[in-house]
Short mmCIF file of the C-alpha atoms (twelve columns), coordinates in Angstrom:
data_MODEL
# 
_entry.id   MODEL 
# 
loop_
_atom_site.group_PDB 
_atom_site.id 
_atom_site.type_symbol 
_atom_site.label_atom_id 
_atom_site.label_alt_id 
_atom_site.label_comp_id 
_atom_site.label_asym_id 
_atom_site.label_seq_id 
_atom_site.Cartn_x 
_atom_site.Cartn_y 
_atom_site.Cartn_z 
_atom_site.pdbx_PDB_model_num 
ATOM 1   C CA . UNK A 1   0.000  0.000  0.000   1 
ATOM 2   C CA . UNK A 2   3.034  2.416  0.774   1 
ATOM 3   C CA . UNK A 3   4.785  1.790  -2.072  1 
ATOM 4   C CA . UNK A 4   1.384  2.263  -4.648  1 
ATOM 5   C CA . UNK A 5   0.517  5.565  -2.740  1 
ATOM 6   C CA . UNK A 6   5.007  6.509  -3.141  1 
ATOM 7   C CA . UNK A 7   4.334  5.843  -6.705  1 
ATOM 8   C CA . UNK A 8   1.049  7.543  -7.028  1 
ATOM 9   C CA . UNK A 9   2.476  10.654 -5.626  1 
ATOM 10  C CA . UNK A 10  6.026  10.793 -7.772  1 
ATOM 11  C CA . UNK A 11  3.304  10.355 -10.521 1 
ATOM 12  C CA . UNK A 12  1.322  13.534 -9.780  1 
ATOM 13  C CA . UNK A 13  4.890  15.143 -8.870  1 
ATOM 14  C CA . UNK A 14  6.346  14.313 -12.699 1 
ATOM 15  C CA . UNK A 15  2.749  15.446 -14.018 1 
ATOM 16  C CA . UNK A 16  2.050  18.706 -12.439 1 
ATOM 17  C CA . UNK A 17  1.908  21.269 -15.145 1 
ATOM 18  C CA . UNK A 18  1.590  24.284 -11.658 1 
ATOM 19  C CA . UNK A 19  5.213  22.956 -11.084 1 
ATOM 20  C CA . UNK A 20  5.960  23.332 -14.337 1 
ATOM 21  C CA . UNK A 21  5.108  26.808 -14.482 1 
ATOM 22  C CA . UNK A 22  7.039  27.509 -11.417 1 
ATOM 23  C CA . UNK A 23  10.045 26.159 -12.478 1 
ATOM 24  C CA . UNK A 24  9.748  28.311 -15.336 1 
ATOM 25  C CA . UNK A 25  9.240  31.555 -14.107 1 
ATOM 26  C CA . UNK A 26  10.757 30.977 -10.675 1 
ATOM 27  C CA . UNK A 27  14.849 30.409 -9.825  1 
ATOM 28  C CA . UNK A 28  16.141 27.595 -7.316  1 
ATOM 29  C CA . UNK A 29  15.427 30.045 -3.966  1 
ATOM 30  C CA . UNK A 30  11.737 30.602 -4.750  1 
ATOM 31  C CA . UNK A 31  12.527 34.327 -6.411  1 
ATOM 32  C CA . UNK A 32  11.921 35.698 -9.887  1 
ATOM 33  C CA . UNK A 33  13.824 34.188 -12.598 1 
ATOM 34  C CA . UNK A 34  16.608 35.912 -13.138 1 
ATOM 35  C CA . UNK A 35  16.957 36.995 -16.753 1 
ATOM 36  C CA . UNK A 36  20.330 38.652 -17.206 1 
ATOM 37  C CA . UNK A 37  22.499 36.894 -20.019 1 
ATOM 38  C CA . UNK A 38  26.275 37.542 -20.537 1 
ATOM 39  C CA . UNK A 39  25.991 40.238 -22.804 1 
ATOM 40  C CA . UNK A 40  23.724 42.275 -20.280 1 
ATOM 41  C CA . UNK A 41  25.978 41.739 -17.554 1 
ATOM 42  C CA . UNK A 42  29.236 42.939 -19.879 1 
ATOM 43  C CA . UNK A 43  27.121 46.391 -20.236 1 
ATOM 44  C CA . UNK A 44  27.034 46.295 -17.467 1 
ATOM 45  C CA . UNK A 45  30.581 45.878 -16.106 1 
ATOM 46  C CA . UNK A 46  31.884 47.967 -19.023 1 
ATOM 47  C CA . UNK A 47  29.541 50.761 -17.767 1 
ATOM 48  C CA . UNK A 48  31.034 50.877 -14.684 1 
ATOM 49  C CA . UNK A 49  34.329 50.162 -15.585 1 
ATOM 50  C CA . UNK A 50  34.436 52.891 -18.082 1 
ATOM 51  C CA . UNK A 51  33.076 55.582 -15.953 1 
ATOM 52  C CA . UNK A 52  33.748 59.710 -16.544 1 
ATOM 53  C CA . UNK A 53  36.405 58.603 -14.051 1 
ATOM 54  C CA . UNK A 54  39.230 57.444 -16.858 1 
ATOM 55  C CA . UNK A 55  38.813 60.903 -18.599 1 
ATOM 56  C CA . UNK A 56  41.031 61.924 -15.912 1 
ATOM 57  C CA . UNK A 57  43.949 59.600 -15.959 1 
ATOM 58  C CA . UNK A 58  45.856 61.242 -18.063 1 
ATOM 59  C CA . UNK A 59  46.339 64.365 -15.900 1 
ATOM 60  C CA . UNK A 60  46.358 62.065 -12.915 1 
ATOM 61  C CA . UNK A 61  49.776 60.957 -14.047 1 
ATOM 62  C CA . UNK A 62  50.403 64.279 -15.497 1 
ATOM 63  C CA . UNK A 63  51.033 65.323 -12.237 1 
ATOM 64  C CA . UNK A 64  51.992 62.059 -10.247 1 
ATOM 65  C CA . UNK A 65  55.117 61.304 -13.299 1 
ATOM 66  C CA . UNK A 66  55.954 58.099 -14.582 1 
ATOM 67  C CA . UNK A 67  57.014 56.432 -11.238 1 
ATOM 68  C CA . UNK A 68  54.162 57.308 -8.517  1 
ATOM 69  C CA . UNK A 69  51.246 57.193 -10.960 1 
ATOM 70  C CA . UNK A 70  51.530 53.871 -12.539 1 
ATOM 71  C CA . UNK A 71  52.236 52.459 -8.869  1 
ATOM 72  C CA . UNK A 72  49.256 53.888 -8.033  1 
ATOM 73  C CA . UNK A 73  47.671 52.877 -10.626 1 
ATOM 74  C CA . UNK A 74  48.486 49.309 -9.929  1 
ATOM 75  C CA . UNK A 75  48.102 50.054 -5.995  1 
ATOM 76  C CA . UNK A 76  44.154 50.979 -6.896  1 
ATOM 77  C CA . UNK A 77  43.817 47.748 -8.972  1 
ATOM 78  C CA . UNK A 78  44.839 45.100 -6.778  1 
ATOM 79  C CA . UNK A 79  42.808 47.024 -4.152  1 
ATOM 80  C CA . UNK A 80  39.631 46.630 -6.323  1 
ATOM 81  C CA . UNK A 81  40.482 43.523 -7.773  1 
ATOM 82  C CA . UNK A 82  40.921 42.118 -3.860  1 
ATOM 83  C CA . UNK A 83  37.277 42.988 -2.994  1 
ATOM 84  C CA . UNK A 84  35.773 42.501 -6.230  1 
ATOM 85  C CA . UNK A 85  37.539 38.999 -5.732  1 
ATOM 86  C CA . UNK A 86  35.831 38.585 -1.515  1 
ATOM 87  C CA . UNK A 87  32.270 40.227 -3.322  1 
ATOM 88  C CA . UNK A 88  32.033 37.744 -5.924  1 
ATOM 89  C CA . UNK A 89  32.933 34.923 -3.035  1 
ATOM 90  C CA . UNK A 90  30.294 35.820 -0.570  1 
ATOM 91  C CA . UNK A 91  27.637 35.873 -3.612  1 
ATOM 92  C CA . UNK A 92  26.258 32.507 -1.986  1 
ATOM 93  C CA . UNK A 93  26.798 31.772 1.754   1 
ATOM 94  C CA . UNK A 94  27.777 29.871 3.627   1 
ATOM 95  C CA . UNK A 95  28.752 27.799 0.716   1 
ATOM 96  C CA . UNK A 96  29.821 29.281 -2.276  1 
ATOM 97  C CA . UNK A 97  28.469 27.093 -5.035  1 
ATOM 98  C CA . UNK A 98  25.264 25.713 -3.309  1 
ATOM 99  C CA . UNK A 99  24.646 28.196 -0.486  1 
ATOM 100 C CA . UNK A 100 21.680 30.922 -0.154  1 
ATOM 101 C CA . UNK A 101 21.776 33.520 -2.899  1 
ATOM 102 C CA . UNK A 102 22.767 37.396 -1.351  1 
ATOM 103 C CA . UNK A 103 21.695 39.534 -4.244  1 
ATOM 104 C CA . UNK A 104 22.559 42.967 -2.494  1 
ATOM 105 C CA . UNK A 105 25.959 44.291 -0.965  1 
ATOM 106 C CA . UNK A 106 23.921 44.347 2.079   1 
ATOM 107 C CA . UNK A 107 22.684 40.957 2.162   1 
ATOM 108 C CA . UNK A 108 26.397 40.262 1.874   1 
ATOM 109 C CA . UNK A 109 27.002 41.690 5.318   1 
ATOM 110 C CA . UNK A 110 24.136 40.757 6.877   1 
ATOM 111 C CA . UNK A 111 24.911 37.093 5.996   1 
ATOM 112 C CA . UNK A 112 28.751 37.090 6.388   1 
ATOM 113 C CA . UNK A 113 29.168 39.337 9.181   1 
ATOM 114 C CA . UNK A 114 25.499 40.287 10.837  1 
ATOM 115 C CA . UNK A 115 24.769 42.327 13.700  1 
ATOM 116 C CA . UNK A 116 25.764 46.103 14.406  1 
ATOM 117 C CA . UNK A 117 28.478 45.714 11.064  1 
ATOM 118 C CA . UNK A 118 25.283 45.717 9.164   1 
ATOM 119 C CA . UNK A 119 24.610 49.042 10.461  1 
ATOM 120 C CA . UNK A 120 28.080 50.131 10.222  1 
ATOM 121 C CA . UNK A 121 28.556 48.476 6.551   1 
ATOM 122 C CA . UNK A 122 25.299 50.151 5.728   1 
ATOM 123 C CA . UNK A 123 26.339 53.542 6.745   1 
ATOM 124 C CA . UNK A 124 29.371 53.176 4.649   1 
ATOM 125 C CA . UNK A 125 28.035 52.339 1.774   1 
ATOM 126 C CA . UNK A 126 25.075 54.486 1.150   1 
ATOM 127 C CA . UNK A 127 27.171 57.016 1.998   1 
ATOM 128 C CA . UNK A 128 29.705 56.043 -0.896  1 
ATOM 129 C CA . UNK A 129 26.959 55.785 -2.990  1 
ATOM 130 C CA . UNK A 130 25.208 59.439 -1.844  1 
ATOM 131 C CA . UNK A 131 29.121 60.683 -2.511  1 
ATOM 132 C CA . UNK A 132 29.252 59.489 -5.967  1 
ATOM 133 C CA . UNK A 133 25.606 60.323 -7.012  1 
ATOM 134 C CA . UNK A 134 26.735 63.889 -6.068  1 
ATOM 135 C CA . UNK A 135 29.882 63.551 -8.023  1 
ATOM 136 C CA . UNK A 136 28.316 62.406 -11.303 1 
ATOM 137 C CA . UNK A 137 25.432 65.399 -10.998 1 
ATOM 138 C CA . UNK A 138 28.006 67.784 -10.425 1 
ATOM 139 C CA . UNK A 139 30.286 66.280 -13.075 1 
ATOM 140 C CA . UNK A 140 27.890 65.911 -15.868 1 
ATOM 141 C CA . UNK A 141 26.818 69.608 -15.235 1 
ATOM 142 C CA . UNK A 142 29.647 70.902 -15.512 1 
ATOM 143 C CA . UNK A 143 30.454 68.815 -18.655 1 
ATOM 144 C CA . UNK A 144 27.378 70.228 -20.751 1 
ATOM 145 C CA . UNK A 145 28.011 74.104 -19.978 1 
ATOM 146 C CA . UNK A 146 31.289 72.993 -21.599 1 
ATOM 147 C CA . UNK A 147 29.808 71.734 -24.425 1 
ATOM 148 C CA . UNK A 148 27.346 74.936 -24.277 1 
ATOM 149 C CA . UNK A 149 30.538 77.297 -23.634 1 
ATOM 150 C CA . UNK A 150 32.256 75.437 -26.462 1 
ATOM 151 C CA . UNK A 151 29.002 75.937 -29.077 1 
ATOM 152 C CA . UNK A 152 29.210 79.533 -27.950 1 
ATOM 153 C CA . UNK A 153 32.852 80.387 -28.469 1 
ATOM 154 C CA . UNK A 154 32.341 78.773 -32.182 1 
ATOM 155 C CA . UNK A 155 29.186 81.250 -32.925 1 
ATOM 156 C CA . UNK A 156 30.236 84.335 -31.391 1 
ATOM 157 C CA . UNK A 157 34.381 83.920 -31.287 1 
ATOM 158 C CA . UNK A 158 36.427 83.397 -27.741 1 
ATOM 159 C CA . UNK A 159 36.499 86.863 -26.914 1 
ATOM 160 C CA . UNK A 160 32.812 86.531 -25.447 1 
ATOM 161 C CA . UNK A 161 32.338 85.406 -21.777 1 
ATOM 162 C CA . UNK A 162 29.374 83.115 -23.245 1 
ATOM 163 C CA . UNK A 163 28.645 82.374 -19.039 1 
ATOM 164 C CA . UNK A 164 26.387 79.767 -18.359 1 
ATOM 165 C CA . UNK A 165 24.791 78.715 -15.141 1 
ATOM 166 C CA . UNK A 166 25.344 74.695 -14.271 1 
ATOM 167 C CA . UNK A 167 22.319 75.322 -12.249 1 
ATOM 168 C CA . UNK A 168 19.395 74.325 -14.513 1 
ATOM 169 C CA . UNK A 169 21.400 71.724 -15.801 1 
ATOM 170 C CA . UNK A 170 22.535 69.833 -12.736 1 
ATOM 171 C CA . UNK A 171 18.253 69.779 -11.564 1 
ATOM 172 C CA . UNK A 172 17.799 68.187 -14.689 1 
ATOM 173 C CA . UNK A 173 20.164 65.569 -14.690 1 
ATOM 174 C CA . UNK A 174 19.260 64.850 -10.624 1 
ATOM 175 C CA . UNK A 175 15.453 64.846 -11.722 1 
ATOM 176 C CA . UNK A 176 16.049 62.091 -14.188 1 
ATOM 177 C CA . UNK A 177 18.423 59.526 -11.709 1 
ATOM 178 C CA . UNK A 178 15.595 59.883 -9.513  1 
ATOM 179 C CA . UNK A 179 12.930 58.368 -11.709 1 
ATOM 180 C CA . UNK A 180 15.384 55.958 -12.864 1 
ATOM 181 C CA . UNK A 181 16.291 55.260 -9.225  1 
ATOM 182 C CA . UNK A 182 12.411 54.360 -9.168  1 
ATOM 183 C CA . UNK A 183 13.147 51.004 -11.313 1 
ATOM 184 C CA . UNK A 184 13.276 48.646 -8.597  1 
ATOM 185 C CA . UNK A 185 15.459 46.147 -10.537 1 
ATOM 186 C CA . UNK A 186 18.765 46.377 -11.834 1 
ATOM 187 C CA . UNK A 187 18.416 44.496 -14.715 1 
ATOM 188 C CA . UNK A 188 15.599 46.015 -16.081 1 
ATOM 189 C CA . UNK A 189 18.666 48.932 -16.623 1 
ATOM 190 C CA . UNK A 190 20.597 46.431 -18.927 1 
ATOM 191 C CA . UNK A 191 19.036 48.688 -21.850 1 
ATOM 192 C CA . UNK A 192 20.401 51.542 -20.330 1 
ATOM 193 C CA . UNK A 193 23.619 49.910 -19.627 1 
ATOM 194 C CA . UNK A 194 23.897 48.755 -23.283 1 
ATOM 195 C CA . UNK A 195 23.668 52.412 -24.593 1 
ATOM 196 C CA . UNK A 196 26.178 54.170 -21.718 1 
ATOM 197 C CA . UNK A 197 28.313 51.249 -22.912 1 
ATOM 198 C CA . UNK A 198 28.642 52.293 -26.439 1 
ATOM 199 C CA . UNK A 199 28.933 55.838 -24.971 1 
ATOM 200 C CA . UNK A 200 31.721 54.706 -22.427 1 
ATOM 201 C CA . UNK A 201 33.792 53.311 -25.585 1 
ATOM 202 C CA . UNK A 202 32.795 56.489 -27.436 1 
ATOM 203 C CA . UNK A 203 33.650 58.898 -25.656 1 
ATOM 204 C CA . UNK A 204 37.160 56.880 -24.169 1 
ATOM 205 C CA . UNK A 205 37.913 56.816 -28.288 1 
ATOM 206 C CA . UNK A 206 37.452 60.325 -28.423 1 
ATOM 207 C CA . UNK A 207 39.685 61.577 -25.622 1 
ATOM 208 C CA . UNK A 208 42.219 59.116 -27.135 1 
ATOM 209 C CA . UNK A 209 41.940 60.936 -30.729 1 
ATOM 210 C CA . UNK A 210 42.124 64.692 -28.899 1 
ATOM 211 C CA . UNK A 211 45.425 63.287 -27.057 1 
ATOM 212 C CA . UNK A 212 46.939 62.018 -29.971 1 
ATOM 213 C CA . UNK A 213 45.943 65.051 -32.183 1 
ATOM 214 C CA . UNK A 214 47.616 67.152 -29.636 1 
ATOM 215 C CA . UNK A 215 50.716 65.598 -29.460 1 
ATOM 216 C CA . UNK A 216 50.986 65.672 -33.148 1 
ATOM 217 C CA . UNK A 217 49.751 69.660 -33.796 1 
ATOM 218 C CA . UNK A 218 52.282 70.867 -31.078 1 
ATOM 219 C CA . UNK A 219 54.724 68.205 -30.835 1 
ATOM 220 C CA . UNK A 220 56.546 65.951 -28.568 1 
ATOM 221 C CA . UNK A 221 56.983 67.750 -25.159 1 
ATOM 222 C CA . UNK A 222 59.603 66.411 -21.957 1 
ATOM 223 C CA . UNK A 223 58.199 64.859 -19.395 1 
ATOM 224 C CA . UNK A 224 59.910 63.857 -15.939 1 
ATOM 225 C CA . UNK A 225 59.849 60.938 -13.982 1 
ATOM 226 C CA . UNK A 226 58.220 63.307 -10.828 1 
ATOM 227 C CA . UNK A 227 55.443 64.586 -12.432 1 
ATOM 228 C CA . UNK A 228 55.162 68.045 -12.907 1 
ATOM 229 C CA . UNK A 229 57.992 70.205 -11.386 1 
ATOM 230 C CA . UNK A 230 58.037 72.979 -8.398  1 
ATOM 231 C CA . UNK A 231 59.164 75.812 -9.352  1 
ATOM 232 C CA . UNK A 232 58.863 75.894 -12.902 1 
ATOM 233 C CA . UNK A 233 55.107 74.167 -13.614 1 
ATOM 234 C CA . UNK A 234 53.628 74.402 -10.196 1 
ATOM 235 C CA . UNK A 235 54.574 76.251 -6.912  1 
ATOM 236 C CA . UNK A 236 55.564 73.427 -4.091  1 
ATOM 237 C CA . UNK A 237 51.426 73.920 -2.234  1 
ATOM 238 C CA . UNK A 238 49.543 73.286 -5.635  1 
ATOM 239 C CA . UNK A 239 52.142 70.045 -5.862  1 
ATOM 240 C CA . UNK A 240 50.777 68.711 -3.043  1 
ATOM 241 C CA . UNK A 241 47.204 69.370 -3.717  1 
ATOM 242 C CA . UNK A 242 47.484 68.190 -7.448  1 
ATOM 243 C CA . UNK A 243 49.229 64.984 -6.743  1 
ATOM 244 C CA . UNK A 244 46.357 64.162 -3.748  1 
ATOM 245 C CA . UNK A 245 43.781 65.445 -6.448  1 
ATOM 246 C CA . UNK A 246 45.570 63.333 -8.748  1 
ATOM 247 C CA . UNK A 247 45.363 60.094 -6.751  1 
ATOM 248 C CA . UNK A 248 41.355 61.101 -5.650  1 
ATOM 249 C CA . UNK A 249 40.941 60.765 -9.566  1 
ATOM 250 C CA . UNK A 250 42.597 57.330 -9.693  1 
ATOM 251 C CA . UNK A 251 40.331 56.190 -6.917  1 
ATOM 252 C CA . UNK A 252 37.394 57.425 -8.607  1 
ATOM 253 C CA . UNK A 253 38.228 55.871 -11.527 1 
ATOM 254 C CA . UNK A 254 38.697 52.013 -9.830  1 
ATOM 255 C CA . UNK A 255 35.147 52.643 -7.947  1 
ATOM 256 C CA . UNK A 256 32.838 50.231 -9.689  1 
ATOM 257 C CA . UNK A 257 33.314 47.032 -7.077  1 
ATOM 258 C CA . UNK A 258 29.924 48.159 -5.285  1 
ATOM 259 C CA . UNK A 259 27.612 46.619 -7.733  1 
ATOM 260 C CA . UNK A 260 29.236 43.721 -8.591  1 
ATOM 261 C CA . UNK A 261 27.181 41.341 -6.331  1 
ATOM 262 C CA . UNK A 262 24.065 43.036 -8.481  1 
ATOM 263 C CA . UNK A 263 25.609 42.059 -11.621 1 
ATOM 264 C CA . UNK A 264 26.550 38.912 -10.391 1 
ATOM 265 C CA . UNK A 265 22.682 38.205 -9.452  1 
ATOM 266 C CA . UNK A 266 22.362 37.877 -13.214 1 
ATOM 267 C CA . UNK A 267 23.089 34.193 -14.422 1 
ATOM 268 C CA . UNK A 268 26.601 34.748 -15.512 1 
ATOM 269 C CA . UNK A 269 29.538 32.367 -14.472 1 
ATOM 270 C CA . UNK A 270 31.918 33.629 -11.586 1 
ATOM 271 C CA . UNK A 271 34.633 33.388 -13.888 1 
ATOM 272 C CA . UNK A 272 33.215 35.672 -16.416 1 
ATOM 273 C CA . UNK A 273 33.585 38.139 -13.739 1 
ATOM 274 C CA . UNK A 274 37.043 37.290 -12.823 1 
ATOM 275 C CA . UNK A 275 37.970 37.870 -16.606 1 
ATOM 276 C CA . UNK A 276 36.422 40.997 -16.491 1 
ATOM 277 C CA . UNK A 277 38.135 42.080 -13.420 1 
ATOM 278 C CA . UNK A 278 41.472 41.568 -14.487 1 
ATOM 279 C CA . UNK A 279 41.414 42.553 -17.738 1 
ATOM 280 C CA . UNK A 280 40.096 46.142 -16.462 1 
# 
């Protein structure tokens, strides 16, 4: 009787079309199926990666030389690639191949560490996050009155002041991230993503072109080993300033570990993310 009613039920179990459609629309913990593919989570990376950050390299070792800026250069990566490397471990815990799923930075805490570091963790990285949100509005309002100053000294010639507030423009750009902020999740951004990508290589090809168009209109010019030189380039205070400016920018430019356990939430391989990590 025990074993008709055991094979009864596996019967109903292997002909249940309700399990069916859970196991199609529903992942392994019971959440939404997760619909990310590899070339969503490369926008995404790439996007992040390629920030408004790497515009500034160049005059970050401008003023750092030849010997401090590629060390920190190097410094910055091994940093990042170190807790992109712990991010992308604690993914699942406490396993990490079978263990729960922690689709947020903070779930990461909560499961690894728990308690008040939550808090603490928390604290830290919203206000990361509320740091760089400000950086970016400020950034990309400054960035269009350039491209508005630069329309203006083409019409009316550079002897016209052609001032323009960033005002206007930085409410703008802050009124759209907060109705995208409203998009509760991230991969519904891959769209988004896809386009900044293109953008990213875009405008990465185009600072490349103005660089080596420079050096070829004006020439080859001497460059030292230091950076650039007291005395002659700089006085000895904006030395200082520039070169902790310089290695702000570098930081800036490496800050893109935060929302790797987001992309990771996408079905992607934890070596595709590796790959990506050290190539970048």
């Amino acid at each position: 009787m025990a074993m008709e009613m055991q094979k009864n039920s596996m019967y109903i179990e292997q002909n249940d079309p309700e399990g069916d459609i859970r196991k199609d629309f529903l992942d392994d913990d019971g959440r939404a199926k997760r619909t990310g593919t590899w070339v969503t989570a490369s926008a995404h990376i790439i996007t992040a990666v390629i920030g408004s950050g790497v515009l500034s390299l160049a005059w970050a070792i401008a003023q750092l030389g030849w010997v401090a800026g590629p060390a920190v250069l190097m410094a910055f990566s091994f940093i990042t690639y170190y807790t992109s490397t712990l991010l992308s471990d604690c993914y699942r815990s406490p396993d990490p191949v079978t263990g729960k799923r922690n689709y947020t930075y903070m779930d990461v805490v909560r499961a690894s560490l728990g308690g008040r570091s939550v808090q603490l963790c928390g604290l830290a990285q919203y206000g990361n996050l509320i740091g760089v949100t400000i950086g970016y509005t400020i950034t990309a309002s400054i960035s269009m009155v350039a491209v508005k100053r630069s329309n203006c000294f083409h019409r009316h010639g550079h002897h016209v002041k052609c001032y323009t507030s960033n005002n206007p423009l930085m409410i703008i750009f802050a009124c759209i991230q907060i109705v995208l902020s409203q998009i509760p999740n991230f991969h519904k951004l891959s769209w988004l993503s896809i386009l900044a990508a293109v953008m990213s290589f875009a405008y990465s090809s185009i600072g490349i072109g103005l660089s080596i168009a420079k050096v070829i209109g004006d020439g080859p010019h001497a460059t030292t080993l230091t950076g650039t030189t007291v005395g002659v380039d700089v006085s000895a205070s904006e030395k200082v300033w520039r070169a902790f400016q310089a290695i702000g920018d570098v930081a800036f430019a490496y800050a893109f570990s935060t929302v790797l356990v987001e992309i990771q939430a996408s079905p992607i391989s934890k070596i595709f993310i590796y790959s990506w990590i050290i190539i970048n």
